[in-house]
C-alpha distance (Angstrom), angle and dihedral (degrees) to the residues before:
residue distance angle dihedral
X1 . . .
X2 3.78 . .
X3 3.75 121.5 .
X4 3.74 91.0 -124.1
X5 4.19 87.5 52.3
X6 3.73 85.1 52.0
X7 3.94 91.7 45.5
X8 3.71 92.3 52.5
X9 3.97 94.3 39.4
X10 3.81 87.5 59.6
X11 3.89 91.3 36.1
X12 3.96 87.0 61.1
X13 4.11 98.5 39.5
X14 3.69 85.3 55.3
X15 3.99 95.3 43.5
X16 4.05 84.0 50.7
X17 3.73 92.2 58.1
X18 3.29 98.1 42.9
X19 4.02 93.1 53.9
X20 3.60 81.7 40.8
X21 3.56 92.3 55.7
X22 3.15 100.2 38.6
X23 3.97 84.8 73.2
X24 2.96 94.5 70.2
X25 4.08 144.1 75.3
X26 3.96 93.2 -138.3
X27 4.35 115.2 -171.8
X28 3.95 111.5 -172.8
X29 3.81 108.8 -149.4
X30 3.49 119.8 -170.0
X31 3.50 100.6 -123.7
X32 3.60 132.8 3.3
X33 4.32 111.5 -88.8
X34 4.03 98.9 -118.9
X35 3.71 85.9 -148.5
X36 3.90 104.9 60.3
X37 3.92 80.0 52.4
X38 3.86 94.4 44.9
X39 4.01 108.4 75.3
X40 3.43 131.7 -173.3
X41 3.84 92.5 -131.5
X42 3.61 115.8 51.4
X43 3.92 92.8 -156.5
X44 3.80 87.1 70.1
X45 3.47 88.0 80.3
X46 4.03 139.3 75.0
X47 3.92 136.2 -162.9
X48 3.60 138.1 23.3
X49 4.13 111.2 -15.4
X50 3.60 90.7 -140.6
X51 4.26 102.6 49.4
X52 3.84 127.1 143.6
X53 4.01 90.2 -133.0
X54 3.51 123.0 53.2
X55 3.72 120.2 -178.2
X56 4.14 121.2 -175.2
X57 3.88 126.2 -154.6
X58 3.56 114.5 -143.3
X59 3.78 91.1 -175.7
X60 4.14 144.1 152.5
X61 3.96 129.6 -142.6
X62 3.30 92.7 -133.8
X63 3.62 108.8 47.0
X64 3.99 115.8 108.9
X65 3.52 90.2 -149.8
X66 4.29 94.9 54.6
X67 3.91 86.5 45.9
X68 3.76 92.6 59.5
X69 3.99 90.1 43.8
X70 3.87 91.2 56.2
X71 3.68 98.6 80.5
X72 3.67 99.0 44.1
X73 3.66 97.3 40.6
X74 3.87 83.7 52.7
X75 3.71 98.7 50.3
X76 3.80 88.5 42.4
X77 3.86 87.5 67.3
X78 3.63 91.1 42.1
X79 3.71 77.2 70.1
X80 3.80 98.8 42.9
X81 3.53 108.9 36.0
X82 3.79 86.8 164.4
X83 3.78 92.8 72.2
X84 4.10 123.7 93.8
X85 4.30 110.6 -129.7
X86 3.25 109.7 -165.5
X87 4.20 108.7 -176.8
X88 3.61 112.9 -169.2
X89 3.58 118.7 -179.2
X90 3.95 115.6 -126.9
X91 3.67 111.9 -178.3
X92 4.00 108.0 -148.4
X93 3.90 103.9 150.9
X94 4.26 102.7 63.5
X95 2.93 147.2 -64.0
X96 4.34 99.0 -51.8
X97 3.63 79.8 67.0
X98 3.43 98.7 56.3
X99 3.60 89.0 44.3
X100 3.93 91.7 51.5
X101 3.35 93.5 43.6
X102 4.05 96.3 53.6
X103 4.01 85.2 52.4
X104 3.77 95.3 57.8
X105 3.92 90.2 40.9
X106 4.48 81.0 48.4
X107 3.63 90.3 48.1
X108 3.80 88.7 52.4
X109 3.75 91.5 66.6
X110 4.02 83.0 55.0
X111 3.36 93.5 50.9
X112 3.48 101.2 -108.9
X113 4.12 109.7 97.8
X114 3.67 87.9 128.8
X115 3.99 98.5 47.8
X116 3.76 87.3 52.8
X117 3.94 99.3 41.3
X118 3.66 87.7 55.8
X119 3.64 97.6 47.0
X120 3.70 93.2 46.4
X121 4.14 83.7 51.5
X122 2.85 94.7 51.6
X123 3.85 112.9 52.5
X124 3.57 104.3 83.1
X125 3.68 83.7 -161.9
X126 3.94 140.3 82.5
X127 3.92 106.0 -72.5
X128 3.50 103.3 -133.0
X129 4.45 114.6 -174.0
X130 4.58 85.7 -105.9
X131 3.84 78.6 61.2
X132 4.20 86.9 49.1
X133 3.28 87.5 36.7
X134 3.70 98.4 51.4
X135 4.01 90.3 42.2
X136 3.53 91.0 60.2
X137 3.71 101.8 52.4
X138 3.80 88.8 47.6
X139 4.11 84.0 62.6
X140 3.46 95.1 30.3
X141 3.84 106.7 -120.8
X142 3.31 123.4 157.7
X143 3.88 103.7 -104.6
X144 3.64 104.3 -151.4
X145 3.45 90.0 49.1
X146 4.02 91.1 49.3
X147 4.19 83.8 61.0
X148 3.21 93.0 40.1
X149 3.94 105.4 56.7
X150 4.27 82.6 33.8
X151 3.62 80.7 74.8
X152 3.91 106.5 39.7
X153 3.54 132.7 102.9
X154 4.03 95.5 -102.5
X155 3.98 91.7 49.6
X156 3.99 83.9 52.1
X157 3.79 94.7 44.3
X158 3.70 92.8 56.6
X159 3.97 98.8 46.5
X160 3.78 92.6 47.5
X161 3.68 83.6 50.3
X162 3.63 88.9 59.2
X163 3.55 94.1 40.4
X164 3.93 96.2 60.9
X165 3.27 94.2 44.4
X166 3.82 96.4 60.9
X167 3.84 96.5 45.1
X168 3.51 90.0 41.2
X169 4.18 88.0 71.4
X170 3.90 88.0 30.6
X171 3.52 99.9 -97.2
X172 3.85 107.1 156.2
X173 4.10 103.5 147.9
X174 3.76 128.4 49.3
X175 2.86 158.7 -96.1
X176 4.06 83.9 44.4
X177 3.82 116.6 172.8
X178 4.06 135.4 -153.5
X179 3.66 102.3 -158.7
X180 3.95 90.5 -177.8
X181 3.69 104.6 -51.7
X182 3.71 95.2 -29.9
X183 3.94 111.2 95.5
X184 4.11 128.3 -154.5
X185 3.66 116.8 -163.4
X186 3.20 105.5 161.5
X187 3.72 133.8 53.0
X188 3.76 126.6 -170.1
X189 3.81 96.0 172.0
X190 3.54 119.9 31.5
X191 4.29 105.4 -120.4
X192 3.88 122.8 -128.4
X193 3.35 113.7 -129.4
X194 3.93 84.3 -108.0
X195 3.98 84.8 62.4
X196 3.60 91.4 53.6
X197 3.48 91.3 42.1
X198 3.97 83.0 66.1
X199 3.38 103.4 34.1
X200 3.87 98.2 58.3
X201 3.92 82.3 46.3
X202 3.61 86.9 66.8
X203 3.67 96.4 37.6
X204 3.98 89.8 54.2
């Protein structure tokens, strides 16, 4: 290959991160904040306890803009397994999402957080309690008990623990990402999992 192929091969790698980038509200911290990765509910997180890369969530149920994340935030750790996800839910547009986010916290203590986040993610629709209640026979958890513990002190404990974390490093908006101990909270274009593929290269 040609030194002028491998000038304008480089040229257009670094144009590609820059646009890709340039999506993006990026804050450098100097060190990852122990506490945004140190939950009070241990089935927040995903992946191997001891990874290199952790990345944190800070997300809402009902936000458009987390539901269209979902799938390629999933697919990008199809493709790095060796990465911690930690999802914690952080209600910031009413009270549904408070609501929502209590249920997946309650369906935790089931064992089915995950089940639920993806199901609330998922429905690109207004999730109504025959949709909760339909989500929890399909992984068999006791129902009154799901509304029950959505509403006790431990369910409560662990959101509010979520929610100071966020605003204590100014996050206000999801979904809001720590990639490490950079943050992104803000998106202007939604990123393929081949984009994030890249941009945690460079974050690494």
């Amino acid at each position: 290959m040609s030194r002028v192929s491998m000038t304008y091969r480089i040229f257009i790698v670094i144009l590609a991160l820059l646009t890709l980038y340039a999506s993006f509200e990026i804050i450098r911290f100097s060190r990852m904040n122990a506490k945004v990765v140190s939950v009070e509910a241990d089935f927040l997180t995903r992946g191997p306890e001891k990874a290199e890369l952790v990345i944190v969530e800070f997300l809402d149920f009902n936000c458009p803009f987390c539901k269209k994340l979902n799938q390629p935030l999933k697919d990008f750790l199809g493709i790095r397994p060796d990465i911690r996800y930690i999802a914690r839910p952080y209600p910031v547009m009413g009270e549904s999402s408070d609501r929502l986010a209590r249920v997946a916290i309650a369906a935790g203590l089931q064992g089915a957080y995950w089940e639920f986040h993806d199901a609330f993610l998922a429905n690109p629709n207004e999730i109504t309690d025959q949709y909760i209640r339909e989500t929890a026979t399909l992984y068999d958890l006791d129902y009154d008990r799901l509304i029950a513990d959505s509403d006790g002190e431990e369910v409560k404990a662990i959101l509010q623990d979520n929610i100071d974390d966020a605003q204590s490093n100014g996050i206000y908006s999801t979904p809001s990402l720590f990639i490490g101990k950079t943050l992104i909270r803000s998106f202007a274009k939604m990123p393929t999992a081949s984009d994030l593929v890249r941009l945690v290269e460079e974050l690494e």
